[in-house]
C-alpha positions as CSV (number, residue, x, y, z in Angstrom):
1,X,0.0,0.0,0.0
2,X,2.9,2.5,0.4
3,X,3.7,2.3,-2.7
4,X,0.6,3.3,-4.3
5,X,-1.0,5.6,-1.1
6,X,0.2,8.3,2.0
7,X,-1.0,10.3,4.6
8,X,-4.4,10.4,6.0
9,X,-5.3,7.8,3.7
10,X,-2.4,5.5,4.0
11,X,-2.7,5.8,8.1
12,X,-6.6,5.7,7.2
13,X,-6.2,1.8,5.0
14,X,-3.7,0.9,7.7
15,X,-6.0,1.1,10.5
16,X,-8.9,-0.2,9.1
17,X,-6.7,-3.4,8.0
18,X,-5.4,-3.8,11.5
19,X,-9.2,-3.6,12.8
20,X,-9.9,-6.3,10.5
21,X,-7.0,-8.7,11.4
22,X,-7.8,-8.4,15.1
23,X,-11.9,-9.0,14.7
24,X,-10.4,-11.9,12.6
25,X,-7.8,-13.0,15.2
26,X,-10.4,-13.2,17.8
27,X,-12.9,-15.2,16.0
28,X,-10.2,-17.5,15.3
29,X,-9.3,-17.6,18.7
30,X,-12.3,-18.2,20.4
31,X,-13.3,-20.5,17.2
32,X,-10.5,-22.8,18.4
33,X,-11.0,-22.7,21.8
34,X,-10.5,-25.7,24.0
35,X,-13.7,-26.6,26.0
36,X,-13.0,-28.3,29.5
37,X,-15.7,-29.8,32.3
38,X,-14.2,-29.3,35.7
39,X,-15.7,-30.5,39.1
40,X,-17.7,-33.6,39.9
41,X,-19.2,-34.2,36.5
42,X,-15.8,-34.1,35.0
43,X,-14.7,-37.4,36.8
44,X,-16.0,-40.7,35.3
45,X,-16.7,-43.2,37.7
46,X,-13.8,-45.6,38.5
47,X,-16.4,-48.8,37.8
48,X,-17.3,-47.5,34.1
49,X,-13.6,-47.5,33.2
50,X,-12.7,-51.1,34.3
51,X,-16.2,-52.2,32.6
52,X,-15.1,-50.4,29.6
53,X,-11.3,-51.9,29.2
54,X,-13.1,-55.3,30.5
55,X,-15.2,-55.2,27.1
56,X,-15.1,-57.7,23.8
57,X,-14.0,-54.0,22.6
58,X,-12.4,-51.8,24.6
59,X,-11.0,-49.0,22.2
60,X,-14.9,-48.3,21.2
61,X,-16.3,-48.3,24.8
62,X,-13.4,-46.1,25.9
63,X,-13.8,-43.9,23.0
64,X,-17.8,-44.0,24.1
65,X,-16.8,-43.0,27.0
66,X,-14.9,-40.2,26.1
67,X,-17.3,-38.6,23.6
68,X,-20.2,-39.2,25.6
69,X,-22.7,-35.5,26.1
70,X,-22.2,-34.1,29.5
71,X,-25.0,-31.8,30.6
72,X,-23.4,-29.6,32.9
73,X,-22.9,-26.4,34.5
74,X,-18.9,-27.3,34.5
75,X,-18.4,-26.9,31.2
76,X,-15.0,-24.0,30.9
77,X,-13.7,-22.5,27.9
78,X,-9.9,-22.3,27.6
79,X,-8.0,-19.5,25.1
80,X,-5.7,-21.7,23.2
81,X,-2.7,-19.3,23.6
82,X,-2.9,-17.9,27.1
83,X,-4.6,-21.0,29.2
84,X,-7.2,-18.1,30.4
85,X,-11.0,-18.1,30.4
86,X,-12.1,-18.5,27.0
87,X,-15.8,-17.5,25.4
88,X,-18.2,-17.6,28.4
89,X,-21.6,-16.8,26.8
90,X,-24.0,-16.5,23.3
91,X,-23.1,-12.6,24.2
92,X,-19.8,-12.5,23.7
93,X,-20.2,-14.8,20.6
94,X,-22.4,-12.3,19.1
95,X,-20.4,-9.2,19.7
96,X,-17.4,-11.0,18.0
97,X,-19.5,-11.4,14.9
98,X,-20.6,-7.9,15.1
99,X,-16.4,-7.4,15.2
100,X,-16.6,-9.4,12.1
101,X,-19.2,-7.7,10.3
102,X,-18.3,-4.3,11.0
103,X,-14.6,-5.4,9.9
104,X,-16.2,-6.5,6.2
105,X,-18.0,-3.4,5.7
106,X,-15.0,-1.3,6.6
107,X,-13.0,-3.4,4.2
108,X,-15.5,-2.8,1.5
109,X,-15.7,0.9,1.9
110,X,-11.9,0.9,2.1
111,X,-11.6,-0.9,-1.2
112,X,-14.1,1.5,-2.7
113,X,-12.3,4.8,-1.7
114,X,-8.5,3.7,-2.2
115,X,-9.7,2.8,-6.3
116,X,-11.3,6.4,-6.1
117,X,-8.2,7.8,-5.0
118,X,-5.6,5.6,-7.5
119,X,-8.1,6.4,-10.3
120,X,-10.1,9.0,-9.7
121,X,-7.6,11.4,-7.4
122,X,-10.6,11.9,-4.8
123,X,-10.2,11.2,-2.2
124,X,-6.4,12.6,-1.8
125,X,-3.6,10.5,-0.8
126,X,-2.5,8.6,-3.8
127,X,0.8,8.8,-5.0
128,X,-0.4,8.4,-8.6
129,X,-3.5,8.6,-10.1
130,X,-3.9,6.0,-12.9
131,X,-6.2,6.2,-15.9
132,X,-8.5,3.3,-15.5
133,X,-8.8,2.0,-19.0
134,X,-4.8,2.5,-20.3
135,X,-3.3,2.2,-16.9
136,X,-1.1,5.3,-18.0
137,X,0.2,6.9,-14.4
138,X,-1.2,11.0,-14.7
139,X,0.3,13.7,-13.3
């Protein structure tokens, strides 16, 4: 971009680009998430185990076992980087896709007024302006 645009509207595409990668960052993070049941209903009884690994098949029952549904109030998210608390409700979900949304439209409206300013010369801050159907760089 520094090639083609500076000042306010350089500073103006750099900022909306950083927006964007953190709104996407964060969706990523909490998308990836590790979810983690702590206290009692996290512990599987000590009798299912041994019934499981005493089973014609114990790989399935274990697996079973493992990826059985849990309803529970337990239920933790962890941030993948940090080890800290994670997503904790449908609000925060839905203020990251606001993030997300908002980010798109500013990209939009970004891509809109930096090909008004390389070809058109309005808004300022291009370092060229290019004619749009010979590509000839103008004054």
């Amino acid at each position: 971009m520094k090639e083609l645009f500076e000042g306010q509207l350089l500073d103006h595409a750099h900022a909306v680009v950083q927006t964007a990668y953190a709104a996407l960052d964060h969706r990523h993070v909490v998308m990836h998430s590790v979810w983690t049941l702590i206290g009692p209903d996290a512990i599987t009884p000590a009798v299912e185990v041994i019934d499981a690994l005493e089973s014609s098949d114990p790989d399935a029952a274990l697996a079973a076992l493992v990826g059985c549904d849990v309803d529970s109030e337990g239920w933790r998210s962890v941030h993948p980087r940090t080890g800290g608390p994670g997503p904790a409700s449908v609000a925060e979900l839905r203020g990251i896709r606001r993030e997300l949304e908002q980010a798109k439209e500013s990209l939009t409206e970004l891509r809109f007024h930096l090909a008004s300013a390389l070809y058109a010369g309005k808004p300022p801050g291009a370092r060229q302006v290019v004619h749009p159907d010979t590509d000839e760089r103008l004054a």
